[in-house]
C-alpha positions as CSV (number, residue, x, y, z in Angstrom):
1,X,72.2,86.3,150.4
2,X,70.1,85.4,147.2
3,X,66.7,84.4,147.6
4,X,65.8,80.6,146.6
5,X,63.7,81.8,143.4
6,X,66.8,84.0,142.1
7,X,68.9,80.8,142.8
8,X,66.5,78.7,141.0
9,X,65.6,81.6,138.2
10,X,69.7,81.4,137.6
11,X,70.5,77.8,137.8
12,X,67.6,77.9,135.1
13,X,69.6,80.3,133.2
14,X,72.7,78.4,133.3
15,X,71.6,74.9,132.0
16,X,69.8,76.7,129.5
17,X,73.4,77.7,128.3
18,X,74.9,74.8,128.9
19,X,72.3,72.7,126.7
20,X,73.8,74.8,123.6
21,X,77.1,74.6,124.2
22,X,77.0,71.2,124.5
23,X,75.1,71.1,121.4
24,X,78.0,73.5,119.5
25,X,80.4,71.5,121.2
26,X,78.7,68.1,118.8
27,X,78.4,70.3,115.7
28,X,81.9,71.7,115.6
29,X,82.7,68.1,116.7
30,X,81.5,66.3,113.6
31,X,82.8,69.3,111.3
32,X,85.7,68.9,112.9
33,X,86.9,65.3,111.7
34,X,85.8,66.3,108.0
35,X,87.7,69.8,107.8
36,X,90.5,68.0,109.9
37,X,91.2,65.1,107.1
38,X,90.9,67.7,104.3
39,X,93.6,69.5,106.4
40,X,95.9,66.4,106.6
41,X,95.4,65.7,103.3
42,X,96.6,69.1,102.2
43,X,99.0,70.3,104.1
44,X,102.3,67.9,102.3
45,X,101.1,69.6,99.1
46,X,100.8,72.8,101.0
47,X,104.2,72.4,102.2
48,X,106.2,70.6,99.7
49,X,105.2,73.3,97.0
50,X,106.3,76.5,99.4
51,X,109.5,74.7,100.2
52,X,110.4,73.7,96.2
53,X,109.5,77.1,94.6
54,X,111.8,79.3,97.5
55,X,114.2,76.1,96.7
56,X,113.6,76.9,93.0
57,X,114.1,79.9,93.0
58,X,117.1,80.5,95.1
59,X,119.0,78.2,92.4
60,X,118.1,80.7,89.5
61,X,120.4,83.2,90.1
62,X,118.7,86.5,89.0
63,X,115.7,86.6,87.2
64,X,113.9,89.7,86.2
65,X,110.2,89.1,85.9
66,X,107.3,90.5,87.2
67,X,106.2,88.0,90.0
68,X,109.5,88.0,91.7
69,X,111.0,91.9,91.9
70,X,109.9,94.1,94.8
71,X,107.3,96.7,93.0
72,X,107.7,100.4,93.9
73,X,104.3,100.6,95.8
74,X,104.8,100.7,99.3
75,X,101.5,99.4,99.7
76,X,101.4,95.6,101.0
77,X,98.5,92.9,100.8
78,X,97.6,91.1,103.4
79,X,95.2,88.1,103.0
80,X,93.8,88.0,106.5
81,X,91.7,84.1,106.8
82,X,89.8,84.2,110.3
83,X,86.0,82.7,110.6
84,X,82.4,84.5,110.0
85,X,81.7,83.3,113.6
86,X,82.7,84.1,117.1
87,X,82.7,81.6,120.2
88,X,85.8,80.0,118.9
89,X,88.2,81.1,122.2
90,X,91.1,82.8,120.8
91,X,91.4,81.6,117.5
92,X,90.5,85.3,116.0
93,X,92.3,88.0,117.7
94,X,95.2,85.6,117.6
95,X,95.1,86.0,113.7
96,X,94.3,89.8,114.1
97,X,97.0,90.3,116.9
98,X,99.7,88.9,114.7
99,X,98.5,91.4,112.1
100,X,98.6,94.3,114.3
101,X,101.5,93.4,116.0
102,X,103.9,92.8,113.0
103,X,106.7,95.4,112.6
104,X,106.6,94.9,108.8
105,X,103.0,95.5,108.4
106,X,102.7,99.4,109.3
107,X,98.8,100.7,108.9
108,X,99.2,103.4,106.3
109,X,100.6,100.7,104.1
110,X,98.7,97.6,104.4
111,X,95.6,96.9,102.4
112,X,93.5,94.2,104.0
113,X,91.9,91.2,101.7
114,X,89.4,89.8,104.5
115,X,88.2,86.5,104.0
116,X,85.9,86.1,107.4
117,X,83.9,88.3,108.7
118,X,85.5,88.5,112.5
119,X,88.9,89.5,111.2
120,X,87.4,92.4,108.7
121,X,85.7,93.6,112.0
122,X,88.6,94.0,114.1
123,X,90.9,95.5,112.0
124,X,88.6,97.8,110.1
125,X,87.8,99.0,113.6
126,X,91.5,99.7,114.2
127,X,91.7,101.6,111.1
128,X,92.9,99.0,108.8
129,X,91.9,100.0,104.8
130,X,89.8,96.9,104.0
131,X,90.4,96.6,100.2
132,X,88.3,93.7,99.4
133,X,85.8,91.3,101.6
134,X,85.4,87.4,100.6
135,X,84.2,86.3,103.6
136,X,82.0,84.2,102.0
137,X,84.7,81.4,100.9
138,X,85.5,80.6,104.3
139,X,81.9,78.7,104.5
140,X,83.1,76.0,102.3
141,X,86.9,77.0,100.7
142,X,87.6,75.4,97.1
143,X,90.7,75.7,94.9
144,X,88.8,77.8,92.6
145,X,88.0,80.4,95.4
146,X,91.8,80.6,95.8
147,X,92.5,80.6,92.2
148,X,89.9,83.8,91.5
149,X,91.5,85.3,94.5
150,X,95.4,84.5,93.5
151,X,94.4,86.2,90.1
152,X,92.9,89.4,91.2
153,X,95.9,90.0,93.8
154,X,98.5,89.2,91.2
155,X,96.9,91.5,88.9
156,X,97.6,94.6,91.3
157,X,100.9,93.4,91.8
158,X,102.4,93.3,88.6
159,X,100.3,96.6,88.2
160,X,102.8,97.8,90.6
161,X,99.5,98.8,92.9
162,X,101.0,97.2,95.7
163,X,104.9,96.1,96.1
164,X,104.3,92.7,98.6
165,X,102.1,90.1,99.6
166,X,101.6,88.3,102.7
167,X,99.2,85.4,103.8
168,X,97.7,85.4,107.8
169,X,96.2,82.1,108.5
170,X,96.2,79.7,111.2
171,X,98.5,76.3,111.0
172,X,96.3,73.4,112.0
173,X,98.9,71.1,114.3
174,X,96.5,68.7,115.4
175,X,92.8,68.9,116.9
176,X,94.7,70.8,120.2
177,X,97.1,72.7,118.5
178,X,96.5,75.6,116.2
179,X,99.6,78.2,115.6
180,X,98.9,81.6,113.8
181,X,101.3,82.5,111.1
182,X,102.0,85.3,108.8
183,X,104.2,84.5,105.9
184,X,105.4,86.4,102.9
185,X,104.5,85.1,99.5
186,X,106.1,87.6,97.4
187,X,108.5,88.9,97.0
188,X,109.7,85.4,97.6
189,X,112.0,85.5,100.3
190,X,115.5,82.9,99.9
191,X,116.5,80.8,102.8
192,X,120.4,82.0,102.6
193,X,121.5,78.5,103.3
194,X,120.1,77.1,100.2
195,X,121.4,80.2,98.3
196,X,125.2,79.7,99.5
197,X,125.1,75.9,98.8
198,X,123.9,76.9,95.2
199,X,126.3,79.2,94.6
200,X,129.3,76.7,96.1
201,X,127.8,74.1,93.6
202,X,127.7,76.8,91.0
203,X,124.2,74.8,90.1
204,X,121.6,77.3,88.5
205,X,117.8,76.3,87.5
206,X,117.2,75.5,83.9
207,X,113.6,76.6,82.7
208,X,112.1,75.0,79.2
209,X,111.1,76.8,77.1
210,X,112.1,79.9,78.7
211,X,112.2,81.8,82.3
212,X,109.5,83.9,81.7
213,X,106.6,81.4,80.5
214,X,107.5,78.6,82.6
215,X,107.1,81.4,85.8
216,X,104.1,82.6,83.9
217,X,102.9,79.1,84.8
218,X,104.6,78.5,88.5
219,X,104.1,81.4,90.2
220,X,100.0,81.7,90.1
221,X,100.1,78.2,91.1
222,X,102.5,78.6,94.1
223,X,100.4,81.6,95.4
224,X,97.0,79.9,95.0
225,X,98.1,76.5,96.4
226,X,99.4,78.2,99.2
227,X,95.6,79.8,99.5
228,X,94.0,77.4,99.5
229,X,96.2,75.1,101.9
230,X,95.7,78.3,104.5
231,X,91.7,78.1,103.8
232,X,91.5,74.3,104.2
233,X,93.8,74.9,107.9
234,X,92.1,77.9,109.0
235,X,88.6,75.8,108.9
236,X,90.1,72.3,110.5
237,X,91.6,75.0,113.0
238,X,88.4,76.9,113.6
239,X,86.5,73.9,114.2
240,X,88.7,72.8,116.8
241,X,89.0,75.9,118.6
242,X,85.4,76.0,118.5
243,X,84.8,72.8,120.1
244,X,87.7,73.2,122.5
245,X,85.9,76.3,123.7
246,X,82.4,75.1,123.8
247,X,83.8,72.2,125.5
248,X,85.4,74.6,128.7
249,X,81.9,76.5,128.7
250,X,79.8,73.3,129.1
251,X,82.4,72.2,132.0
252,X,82.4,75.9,133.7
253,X,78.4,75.4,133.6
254,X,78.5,72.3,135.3
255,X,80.4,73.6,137.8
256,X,78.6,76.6,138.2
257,X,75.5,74.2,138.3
258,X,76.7,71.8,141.3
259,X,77.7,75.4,143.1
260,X,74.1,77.1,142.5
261,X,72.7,73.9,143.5
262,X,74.4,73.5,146.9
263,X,73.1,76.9,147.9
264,X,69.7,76.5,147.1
265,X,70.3,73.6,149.1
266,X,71.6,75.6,152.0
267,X,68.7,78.5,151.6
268,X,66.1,76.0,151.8
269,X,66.8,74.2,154.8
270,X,67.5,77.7,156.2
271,X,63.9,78.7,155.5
272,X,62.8,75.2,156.6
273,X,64.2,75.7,160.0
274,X,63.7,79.2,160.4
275,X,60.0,78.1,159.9
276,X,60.2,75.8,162.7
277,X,61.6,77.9,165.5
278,X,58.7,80.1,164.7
279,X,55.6,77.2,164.6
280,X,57.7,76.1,167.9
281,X,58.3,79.5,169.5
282,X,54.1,80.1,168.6
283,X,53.3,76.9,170.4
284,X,55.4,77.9,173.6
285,X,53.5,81.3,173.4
286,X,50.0,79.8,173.6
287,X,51.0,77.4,176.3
């Protein structure tokens, strides 16, 4: 059994802990209700402009340009958003795990573009080529960020550097909920039910002034919109994983408190009575 001063060292310890956790728990807290109406705000944009450019596009029969064919580089980018800090519960290797777990992301071929330093960690641990690190955006995420980083990724596409993009990110629900998603951006990928009722309707997609320009214009946009709406999510999502966890750790402590403090309890009045049979059996002795 533990002495009373380890008991008491460890209780120490433990609401020691607990005093931060509940402090992270008020910080991620207050960052939380910012990051989560940003999030809200977003995310109709966010979802509005992937569902009209795949509807778009599925309407305009076949177009030959740049953004939208498949290159010949079997290389694939893969924009990986997780956070520069840890004590978040899952909300990481979630992101990472979907990563390494995907079936149409092989190693060899994926190059990494980390934005958070958790998720560069992990996966250039696993072996993962880590073409570029932005981890710094994550700290406070703007549309230009997403625009400068839409641009150089586009660049190496059309370069034929690599031949598809993909976005991993983490879909705020609500403050509870958080779902990890991997989507491709390009080449953009049809839903065939939109495609068939097109081609039953015989409707096709008129562009002004042409196909090229007016894609020219659309495409960059779709990509970086679709950035940024990840960026603005991932941190409402962080946040609230952060203060779900912090929240478990500060109720774990208390426990751990009320249990620490029941057997310091019990050692005490053990050594109180043990004390006692020995005054009494000393008093017997000398009469």
């Amino acid at each position: 059994m533990a002495s009373m001063r380890d008991i008491k060292r460890r209780k120490g310890s433990i609401q020691s802990t607990q005093q931060i956790t509940k402090a992270m728990k008020l910080v991620s807290t207050v960052k939380l209700q910012k990051a989560r109406t940003r999030a809200e705000q977003t995310n109709p944009y966010f979802n509005y402009m992937y569902q009209t450019v795949t509807s778009m596009l599925a309407k305009s029969g076949t177009i030959d340009h740049p953004y939208l064919r498949k290159g010949e580089s079997a290389k694939k980018a893969v924009v990986v958003i997780t956070s520069n800090r840890g004590l978040a519960g899952g909300y990481n290797s979630n992101i990472t795990k979907l990563v390494i777990g995907s079936e149409e992301l092989p190693m060899e071929d994926v190059e990494v573009y980390a934005i958070g330093n958790k998720g560069k960690e992990t996966l250039e641990r696993r072996g993962y080529e880590i073409k570029e690190d932005d981890s710094g955006i994550i700290e406070s995420p703007s549309y230009e960020d997403a625009a400068a980083l839409c641009k150089k990724i586009l660049a190496d596409y059309t370069a034929g550097k690599i031949g598809e993009i993909y976005l991993a990110y983490t879909h705020f629900k609500n403050t509870v909920s958080h779902e990890p998603k991997l989507i491709k951006l390009l080449p953009v990928e049809f839903d065939e039910e939109e495609i068939s009722q097109a081609a039953e309707a015989n409707v096709l997609m008129n562009y002004e002034p042409n196909e090229e320009e007016a894609l020219d214009m659309i495409i960059p946009k779709y990509v970086t919109s679709l950035f940024y709406g990840a960026l603005v999510e991932a941190v409402a999502s962080e946040n609230g994983a952060r203060m779900q966890a912090m929240d478990s750790a500060t109720s774990n402590a208390e426990e751990l408190i009320s249990d620490l403090t029941l057997k310091y309890n019990r050692a005490r009045q053990g050594s109180i009575t043990q004390e006692l049979t020995e005054i009494i059996a000393g008093a017997s002795a000398i009469s």
